[in-house]
N, C-alpha and C positions, 0 to 999 in steps of 0.2 A: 374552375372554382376561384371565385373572389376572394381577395386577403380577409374578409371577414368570417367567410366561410371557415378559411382554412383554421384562422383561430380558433374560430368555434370549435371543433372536431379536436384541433390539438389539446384545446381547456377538456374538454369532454375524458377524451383518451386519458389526457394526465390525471384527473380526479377520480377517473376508472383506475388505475392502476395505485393512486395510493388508498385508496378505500381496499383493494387486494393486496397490498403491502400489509397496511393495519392486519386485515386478517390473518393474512399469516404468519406474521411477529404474533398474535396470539395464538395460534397454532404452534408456533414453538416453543413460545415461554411454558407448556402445556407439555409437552414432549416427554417422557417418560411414565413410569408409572408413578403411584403417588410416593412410594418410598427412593424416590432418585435414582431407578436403577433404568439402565435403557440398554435397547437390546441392539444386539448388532447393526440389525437394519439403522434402527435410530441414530446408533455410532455413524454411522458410513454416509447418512443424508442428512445431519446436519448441518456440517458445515457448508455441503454445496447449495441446501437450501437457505444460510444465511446470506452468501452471496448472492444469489437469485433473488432475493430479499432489496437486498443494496444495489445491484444495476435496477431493481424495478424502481425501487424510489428515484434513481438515477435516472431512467430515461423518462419516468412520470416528469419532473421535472426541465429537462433536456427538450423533450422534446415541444411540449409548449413555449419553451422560451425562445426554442429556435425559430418559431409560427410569427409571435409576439416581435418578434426584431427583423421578420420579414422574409428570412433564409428558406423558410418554406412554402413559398408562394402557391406558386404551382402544384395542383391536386395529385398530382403522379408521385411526386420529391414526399409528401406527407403521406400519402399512401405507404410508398416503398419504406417510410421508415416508420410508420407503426406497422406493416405485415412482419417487418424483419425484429421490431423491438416486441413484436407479437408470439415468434414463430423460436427468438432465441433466447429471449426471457420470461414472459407471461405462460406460453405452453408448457414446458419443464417446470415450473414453480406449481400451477396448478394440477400436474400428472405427478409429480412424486410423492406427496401424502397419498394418493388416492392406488399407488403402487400393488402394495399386497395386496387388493383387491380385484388387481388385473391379471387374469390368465398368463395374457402376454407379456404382463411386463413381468411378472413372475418367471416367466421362460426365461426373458431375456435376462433377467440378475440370476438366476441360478446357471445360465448359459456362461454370462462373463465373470462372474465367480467361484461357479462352480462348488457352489454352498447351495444348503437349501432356504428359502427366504425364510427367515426368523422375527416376526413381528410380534412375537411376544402371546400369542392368540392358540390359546392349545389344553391339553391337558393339566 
């Protein structure tokens, strides 16, 4: 992959990832019911979803700049670091809204919890 390449795909990546930043800074400024009240679950992935928030604008940024200055030459080095800014920030930010609605991931937070998932959705 040519250094033109590689930029290309890095610009691409970065403006992919802050187009899913936006959204989901809207996705939280949203976050409760209409009267301010949020429920456990809500409590509890907040914050981790603010941070997933901030390394995404982080590596959106990070990473095209590292293409643009040349550090990513090589199609393998850009690869390895959008699969891993892929796989350890982009996948978790996109699965934890979409949580309560997963079987499994419902297993898995009442498993490490030991609560039953409480999103608010009930009688």
């Amino acid at each position: 992959m040519n250094r033109r390449h590689a930029v290309t795909v890095a610009l691409c990546w970065g403006l992919l990832c802050l187009a899913l930043a936006f959204v989901e800074w809207a996705s939280l400024s949203m976050v409760g019911f209409p009267d301010g009240h949020l429920t456990v679950f809500d409590r509890e992935t907040v914050s981790p979803r603010r941070v997933l928030l901030v390394l995404c604008v982080a590596q959106a940024l990070i990473i095209p700049t590292l293409a643009l200055a040349g550090r990513l030459r090589r199609g393998a080095a850009l690869a390895l670091a959008i699969v891993a800014a892929g796989l350890l920030v982009v996948a978790p930010m996109v699965a934890l809204p979409g949580c309560p609605g997963s079987p499994a991931c419902r297993a898995a937070y009442e498993a490490l919890t030991g609560r039953v998932l409480d999103h608010g959705i009930g009688g």
